[in-house]
C-alpha positions in Angstrom: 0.0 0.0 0.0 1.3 3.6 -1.1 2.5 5.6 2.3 2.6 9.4 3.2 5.5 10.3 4.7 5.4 13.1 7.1 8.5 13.1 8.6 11.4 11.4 8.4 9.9 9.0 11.1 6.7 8.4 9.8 4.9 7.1 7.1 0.6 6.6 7.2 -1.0 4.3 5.1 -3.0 5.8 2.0 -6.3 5.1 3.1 -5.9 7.9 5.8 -7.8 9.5 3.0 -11.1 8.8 4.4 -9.9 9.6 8.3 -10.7 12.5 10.7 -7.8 14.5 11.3 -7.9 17.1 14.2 -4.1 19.7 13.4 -3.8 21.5 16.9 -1.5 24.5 17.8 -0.8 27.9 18.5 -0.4 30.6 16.2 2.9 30.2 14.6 3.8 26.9 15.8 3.2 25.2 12.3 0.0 24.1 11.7 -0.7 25.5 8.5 2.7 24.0 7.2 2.1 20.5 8.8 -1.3 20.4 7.0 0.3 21.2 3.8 2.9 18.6 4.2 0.0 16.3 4.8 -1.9 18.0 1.7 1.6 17.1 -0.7 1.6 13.7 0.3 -2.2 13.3 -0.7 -1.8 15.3 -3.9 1.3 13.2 -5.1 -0.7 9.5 -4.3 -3.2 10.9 -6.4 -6.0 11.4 -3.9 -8.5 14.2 -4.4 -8.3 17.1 -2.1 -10.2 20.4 -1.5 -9.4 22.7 0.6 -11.5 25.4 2.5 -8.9 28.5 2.8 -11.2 31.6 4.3 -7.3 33.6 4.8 -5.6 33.0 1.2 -2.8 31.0 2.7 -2.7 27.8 0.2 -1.9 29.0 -3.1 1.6 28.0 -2.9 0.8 25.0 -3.4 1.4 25.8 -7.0 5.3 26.6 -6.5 7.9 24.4 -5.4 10.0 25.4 -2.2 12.1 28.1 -4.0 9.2 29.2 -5.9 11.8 29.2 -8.8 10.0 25.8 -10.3 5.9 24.6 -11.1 4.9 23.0 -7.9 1.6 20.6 -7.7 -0.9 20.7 -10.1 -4.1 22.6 -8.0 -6.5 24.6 -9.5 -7.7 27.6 -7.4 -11.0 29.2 -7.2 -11.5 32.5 -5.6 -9.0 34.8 -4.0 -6.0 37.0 -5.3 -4.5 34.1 -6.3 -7.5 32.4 -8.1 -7.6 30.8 -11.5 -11.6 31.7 -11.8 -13.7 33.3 -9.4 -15.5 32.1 -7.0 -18.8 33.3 -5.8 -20.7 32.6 -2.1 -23.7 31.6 -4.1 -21.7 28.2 -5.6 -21.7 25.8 -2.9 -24.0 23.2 -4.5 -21.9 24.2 -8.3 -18.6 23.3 -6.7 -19.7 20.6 -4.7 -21.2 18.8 -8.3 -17.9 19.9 -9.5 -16.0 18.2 -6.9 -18.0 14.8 -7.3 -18.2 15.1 -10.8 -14.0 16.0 -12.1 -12.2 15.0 -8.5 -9.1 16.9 -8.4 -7.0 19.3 -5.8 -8.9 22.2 -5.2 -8.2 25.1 -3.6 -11.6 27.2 -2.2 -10.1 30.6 -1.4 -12.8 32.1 0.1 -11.1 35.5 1.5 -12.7 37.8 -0.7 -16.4 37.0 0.1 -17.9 39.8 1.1 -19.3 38.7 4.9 -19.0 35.9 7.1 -22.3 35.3 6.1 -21.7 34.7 2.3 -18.7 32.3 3.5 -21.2 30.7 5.9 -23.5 30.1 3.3 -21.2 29.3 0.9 -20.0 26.5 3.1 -23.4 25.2 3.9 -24.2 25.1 1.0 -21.1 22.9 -0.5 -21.7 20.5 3.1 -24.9 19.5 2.5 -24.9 18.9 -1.3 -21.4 17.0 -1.6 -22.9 14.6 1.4 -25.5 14.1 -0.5 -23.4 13.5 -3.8 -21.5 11.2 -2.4 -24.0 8.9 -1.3 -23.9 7.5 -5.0 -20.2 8.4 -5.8 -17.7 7.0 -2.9 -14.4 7.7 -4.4 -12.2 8.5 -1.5 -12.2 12.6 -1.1 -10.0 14.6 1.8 -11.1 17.9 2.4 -9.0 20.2 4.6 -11.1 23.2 6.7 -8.5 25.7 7.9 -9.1 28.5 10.9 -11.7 25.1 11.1 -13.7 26.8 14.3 -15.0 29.6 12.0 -16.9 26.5 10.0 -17.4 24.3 13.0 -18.0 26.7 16.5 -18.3 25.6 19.8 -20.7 28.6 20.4 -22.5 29.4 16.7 -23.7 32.3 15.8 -27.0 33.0 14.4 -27.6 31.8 10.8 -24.4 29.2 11.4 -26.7 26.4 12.7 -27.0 24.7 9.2 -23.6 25.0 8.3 -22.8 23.1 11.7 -25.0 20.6 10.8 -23.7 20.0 7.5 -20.0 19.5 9.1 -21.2 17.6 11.7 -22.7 15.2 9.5 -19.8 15.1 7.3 -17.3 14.4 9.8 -19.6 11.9 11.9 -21.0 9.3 8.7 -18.6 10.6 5.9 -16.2 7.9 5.9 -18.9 5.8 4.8 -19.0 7.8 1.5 -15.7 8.0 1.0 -14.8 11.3 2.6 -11.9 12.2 4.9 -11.6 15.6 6.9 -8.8 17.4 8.6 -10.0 20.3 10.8 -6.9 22.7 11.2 -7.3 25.4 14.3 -5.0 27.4 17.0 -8.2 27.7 19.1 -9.5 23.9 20.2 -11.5 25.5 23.0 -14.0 27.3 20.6 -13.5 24.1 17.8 -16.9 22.3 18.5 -16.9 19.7 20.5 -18.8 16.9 18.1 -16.2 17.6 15.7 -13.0 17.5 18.2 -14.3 14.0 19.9 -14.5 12.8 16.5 -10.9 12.8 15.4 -9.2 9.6 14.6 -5.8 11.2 14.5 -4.7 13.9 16.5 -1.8 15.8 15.6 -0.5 18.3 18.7 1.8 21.2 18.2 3.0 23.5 20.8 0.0 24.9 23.2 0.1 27.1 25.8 -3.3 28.9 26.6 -4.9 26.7 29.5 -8.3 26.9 27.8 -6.9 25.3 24.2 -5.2 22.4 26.6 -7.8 21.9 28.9 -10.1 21.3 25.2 -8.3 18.1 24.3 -7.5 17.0 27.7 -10.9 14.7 27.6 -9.6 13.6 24.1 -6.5 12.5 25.5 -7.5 11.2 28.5 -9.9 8.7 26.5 -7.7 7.1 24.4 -4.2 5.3 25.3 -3.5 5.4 29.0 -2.7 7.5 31.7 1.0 7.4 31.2 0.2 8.3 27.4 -1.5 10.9 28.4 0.5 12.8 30.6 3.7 12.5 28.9 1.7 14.1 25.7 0.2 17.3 28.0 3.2 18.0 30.2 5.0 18.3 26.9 2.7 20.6 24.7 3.8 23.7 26.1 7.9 23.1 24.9 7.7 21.8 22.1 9.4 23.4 19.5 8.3 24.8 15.7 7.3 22.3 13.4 7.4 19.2 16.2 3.7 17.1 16.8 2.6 14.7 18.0 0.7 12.0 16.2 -2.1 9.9 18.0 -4.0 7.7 16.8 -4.7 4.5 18.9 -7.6 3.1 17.5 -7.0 3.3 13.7 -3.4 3.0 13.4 -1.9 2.5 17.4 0.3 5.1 17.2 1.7 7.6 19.5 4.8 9.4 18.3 6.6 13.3 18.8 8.0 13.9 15.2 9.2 17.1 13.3 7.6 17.5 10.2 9.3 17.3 7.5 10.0 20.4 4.7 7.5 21.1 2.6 8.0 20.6 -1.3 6.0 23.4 -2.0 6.4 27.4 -1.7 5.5 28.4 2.1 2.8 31.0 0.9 1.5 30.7 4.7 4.6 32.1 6.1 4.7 35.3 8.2 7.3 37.3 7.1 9.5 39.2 9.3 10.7 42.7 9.4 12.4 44.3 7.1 12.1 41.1 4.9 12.1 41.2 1.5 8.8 39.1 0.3 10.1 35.7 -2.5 7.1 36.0 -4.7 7.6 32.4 -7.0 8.6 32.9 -10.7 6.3 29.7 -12.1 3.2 28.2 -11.2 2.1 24.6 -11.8 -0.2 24.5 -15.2 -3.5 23.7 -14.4 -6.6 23.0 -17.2 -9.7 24.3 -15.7 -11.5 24.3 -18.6 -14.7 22.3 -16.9 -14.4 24.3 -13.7 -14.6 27.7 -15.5 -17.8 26.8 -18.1 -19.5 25.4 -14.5 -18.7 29.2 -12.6 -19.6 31.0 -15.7 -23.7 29.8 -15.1 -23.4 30.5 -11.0 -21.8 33.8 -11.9 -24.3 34.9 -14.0 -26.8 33.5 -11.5 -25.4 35.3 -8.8 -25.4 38.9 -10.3 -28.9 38.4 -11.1 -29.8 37.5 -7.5 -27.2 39.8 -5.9 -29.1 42.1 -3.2 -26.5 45.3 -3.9 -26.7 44.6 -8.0 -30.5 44.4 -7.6 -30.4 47.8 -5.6 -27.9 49.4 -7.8 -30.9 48.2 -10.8 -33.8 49.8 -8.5 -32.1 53.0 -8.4 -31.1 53.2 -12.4 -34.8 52.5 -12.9 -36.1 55.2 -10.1 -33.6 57.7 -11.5 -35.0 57.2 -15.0 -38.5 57.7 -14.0 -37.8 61.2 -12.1 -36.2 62.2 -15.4 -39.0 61.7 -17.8 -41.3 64.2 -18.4 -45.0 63.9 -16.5 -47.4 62.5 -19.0 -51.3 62.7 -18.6 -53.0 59.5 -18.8 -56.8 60.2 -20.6 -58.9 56.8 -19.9 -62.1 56.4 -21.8 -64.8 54.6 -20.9 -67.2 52.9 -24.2 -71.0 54.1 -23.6 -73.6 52.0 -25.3 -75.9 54.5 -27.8 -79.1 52.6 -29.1 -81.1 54.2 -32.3 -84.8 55.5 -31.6 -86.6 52.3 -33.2 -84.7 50.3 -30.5 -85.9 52.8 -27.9 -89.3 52.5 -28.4 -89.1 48.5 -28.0 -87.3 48.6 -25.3 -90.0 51.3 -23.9 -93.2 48.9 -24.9 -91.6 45.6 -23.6 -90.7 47.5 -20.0 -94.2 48.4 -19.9 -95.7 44.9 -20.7 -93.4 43.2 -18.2 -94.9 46.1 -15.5 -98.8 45.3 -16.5 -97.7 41.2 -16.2 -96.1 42.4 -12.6 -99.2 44.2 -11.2 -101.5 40.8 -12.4 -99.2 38.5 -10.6 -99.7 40.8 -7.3 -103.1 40.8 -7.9 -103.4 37.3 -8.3 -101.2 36.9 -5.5 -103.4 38.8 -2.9 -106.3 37.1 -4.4 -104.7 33.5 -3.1 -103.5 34.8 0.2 -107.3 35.9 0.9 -108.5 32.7 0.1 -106.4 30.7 2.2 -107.3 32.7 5.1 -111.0 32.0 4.9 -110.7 28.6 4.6 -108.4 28.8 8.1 -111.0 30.9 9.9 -113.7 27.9 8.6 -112.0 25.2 9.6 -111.2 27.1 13.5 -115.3 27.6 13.8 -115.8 24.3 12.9 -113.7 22.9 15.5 -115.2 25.1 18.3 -118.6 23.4 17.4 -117.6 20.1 18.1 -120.2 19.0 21.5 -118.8 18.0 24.4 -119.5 14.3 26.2 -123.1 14.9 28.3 -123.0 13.7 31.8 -125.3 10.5 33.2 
């Protein structure tokens, strides 16, 4: 079976494709760069990946190390970086896309306009690749970085669907073939039914209690005590780019590493002062022929349904109103006209149906008398009757 080699140390089996990976650490520490290295190795085995970028931090995935040389072949949607754009009305358009031409992906989602439009972006592209893959199980690894903004302990209104999309992803999606690593430097706000669902933890340095005290229950469940302690007394010196790997149940392993280099260009990197920026001379050729006809239709879709295009259109149209000049509006109403001939039929037939009217009444009355009579008749009648004489 083909391996991914993540350090020097350690090699995975390929079909950690389809696992839950939880990438913990503090800012700086190397989380970003230890997800890439896992990202390469997935790439180069030829396993689809997609990954959720809301800081456009992955493009150098393109670029080798130096950034003098073409790197992996990933397309990338959205962003500064992007190949086509990418709009917050697309989930369902990529997620087809994604079931229907598996490839790397990169979603760059930083230039979306609200965390709302990346909210429902993501929502969106959850629930309708779950749904996809219920018929197409090819293995797929998506990778959610700054993962508690998709997946909060504490969510926000209008984020409960989303949740519930990547909740359901992460708890029955290795049945269809998908594989998740959730990347954060806050595991105290990363939701809980998300972190207790990892099958391989991967530990950086941490120092805030809060983000410790978050995996402690993790930890403590799995392996044993002496496991356990070693791992949390030795979070907070650990130094850049060193992790620890755990996974007990899927692949009994508990291991401190450093990661190995990454073969691509470092575009997550913060630069120091005074430094002067390596921007990479070539790019990895991509064809995203299918992927651009696909974003033309949701484009197009988007502007039509686009709240400030639609109120940018209401004001052309009130503008052009106010300019024209005021028009009066004459409405005619038709008025039937009838000849004399016509007249005078119309005259003798009214008075006809009046002389048959004043008969009927008469006839009427005539009826209504007689009736009465014959009740008055038959009252006397029964007042006559004679009474029973006595002995």
């Amino acid at each position: 079976m083909r391996m991914l080699q993540l350090a020097d140390d350690l090699k995975i089996p390929l079909d950690a494709a389809t696992e839950t990976f939880g990438i913990l650490a503090r800012r700086g520490a190397g989380k970003t760069y230890a997800a890439a290295v896992l990202a390469e190795e997935l790439i180069k085995a030829g396993a689809p990946v997609v990954i959720l970028d809301p800081v456009g931090a992955w493009w150098g995935l393109r670029s080798n190390s130096t950034g003098m040389r073409a790197g992996l072949s990933v397309v990338i949607a959205g962003g500064e970086h992007g190949d086509v754009p990418l709009e917050s009305t697309g989930g369902r358009i990529i997620a087809d896309l994604v079931v229907d031409d598996p490839r790397p992906l990169i979603l760059d989602l930083s230039d979306f306009e609200s965390n709302a439009a990346q909210d429902r972006f993501v929502a969106d592209f959850a629930e309708h690749l779950y749904r996809r893959k219920a018929h197409n199980r090819n293995p797929l690894h998506l990778i959610f970085d700054e993962a508690d903004s998709f997946a909060p302990q504490r969510p926000m209104p209008g984020q409960a669907r989303m949740l519930g999309a990547i909740e359901a992803l992460v708890r029955r999606g290795r049945q269809r073939g998908i594989g998740a690593t959730f990347i954060t430097q806050r595991p105290a706000v990363l939701n809980k039914n998300v972190l207790t669902q990892i099958e391989v933890l991967v530990v950086l340095q941490l120092t805030a209690p809060q983000d410790r005290a978050a995996i402690e229950e993790w930890v403590r469940g799995h392996g044993t005590k002496e496991q356990s302690d070693t791992l949390l007394k030795s979070l907070a010196s650990l130094q850049r780019g060193q992790a620890w790997f755990w996974s007990p149940s899927r692949y009994d392993l508990f291991k401190l590493v450093q990661i190995r280099k990454r073969e691509t260009f470092d575009s997550s990197r913060t630069p120091t002062v005074g430094e002067s920026l390596i921007q990479p001379k070539q790019l990895a050729p991509v064809d995203f022929a299918l992927l651009r006809e696909r974003l033309a239709a949701t484009i197009e879709t988007a502007s039509k349904s686009d709240p400030a295009q639609l109120r940018a259109q209401i004001a052309r149209l009130e503008n052009e109103l106010r300019s024209r000049p005021e028009q009066t509006i004459v409405s005619s109403i038709p008025v039937p006209v009838f000849i004399a001939d016509e007249v005078e039929r119309l005259e003798a037939t009214a008075a006809n149906l009046s002389a048959i009217g004043k008969q009927l009444i008469a006839q009427a009355d005539e009826i209504c008398s007689i009736l009465r009579q014959r009740k008055l008749t038959h009252s006397n009648m029964a007042l006559r009757v004679e009474k029973p004489g006595r002995e």
